[in-house]
C-alpha positions as CSV (number, residue, x, y, z in Angstrom):
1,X,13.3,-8.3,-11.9
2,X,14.4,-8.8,-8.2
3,X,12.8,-10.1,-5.3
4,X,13.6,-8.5,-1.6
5,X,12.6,-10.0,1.3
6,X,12.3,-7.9,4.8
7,X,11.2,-8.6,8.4
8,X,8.7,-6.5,9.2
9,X,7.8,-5.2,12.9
10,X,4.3,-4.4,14.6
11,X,1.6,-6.3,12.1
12,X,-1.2,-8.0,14.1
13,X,-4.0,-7.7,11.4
14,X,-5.2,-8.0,7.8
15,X,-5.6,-3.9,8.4
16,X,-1.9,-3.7,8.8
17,X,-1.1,-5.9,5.5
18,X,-3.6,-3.7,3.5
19,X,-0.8,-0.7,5.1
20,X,2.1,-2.3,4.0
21,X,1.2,-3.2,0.7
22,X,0.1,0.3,0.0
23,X,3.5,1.5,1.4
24,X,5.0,-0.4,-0.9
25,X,3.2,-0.2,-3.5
26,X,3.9,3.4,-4.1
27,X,7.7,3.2,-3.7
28,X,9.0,3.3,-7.8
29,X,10.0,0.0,-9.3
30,X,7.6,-2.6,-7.0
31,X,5.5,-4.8,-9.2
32,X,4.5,-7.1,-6.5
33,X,3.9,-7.5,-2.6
34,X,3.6,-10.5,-0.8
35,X,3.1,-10.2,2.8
36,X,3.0,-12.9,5.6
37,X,0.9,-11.9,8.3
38,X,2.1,-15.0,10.6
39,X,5.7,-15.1,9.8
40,X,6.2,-10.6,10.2
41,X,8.0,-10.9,6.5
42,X,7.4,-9.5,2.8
43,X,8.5,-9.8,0.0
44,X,8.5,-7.6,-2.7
45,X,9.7,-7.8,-6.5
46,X,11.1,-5.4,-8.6
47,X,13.8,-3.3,-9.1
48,X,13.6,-0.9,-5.9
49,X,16.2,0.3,-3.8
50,X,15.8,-1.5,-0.4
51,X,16.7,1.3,1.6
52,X,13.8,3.4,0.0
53,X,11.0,0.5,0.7
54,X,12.7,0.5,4.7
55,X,11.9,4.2,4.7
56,X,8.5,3.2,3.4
57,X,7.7,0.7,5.6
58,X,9.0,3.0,8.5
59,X,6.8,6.4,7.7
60,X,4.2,3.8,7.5
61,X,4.4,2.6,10.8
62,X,6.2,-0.2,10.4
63,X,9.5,-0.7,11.8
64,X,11.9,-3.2,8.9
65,X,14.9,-4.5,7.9
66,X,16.3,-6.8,5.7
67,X,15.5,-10.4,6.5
68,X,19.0,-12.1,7.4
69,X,19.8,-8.3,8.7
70,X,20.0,-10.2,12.4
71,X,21.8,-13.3,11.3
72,X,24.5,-13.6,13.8
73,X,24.0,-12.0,17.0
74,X,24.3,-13.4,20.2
75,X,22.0,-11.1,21.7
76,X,18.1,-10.3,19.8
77,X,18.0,-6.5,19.2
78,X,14.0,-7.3,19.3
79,X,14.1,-6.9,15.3
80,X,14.6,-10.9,14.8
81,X,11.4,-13.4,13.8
């Protein structure tokens, strides 16, 4: 088993964890969701393909990518925490 770890856009509430878990949670291979509210991350174990949790967390509202997706630029794309 695997952990993943994203940066998640647009959470602002307790409501929007209950969301992303959820979203998650029904993607095939999670086992687990951990979500920080305060730092816009999650991290989820198992053996999911990360681009079908990003499409999850995108029909569900909220924007993701991979965290260390934004390492590097010079200029914030608005994506980086």
């Amino acid at each position: 088993m695997s952990s993943l770890q994203f940066n998640v856009q647009q959470m602002t509430c307790n409501n929007c964890v209950k969301h992303v878990t959820e979203a998650l949670m029904a993607v095939a291979g999670v086992t687990d969701v951990q979500v920080s509210l305060e730092d816009s991350k999650v991290t989820v174990a198992g053996s999911a393909d990360s681009a079908a949790l990003i499409s999850a967390l995108d029909a569900a509202g909220y924007p993701a990518a991979a965290a260390g997706a934004h390492a590097g630029h010079t200029t914030c794309c608005g994506g980086c925490s």
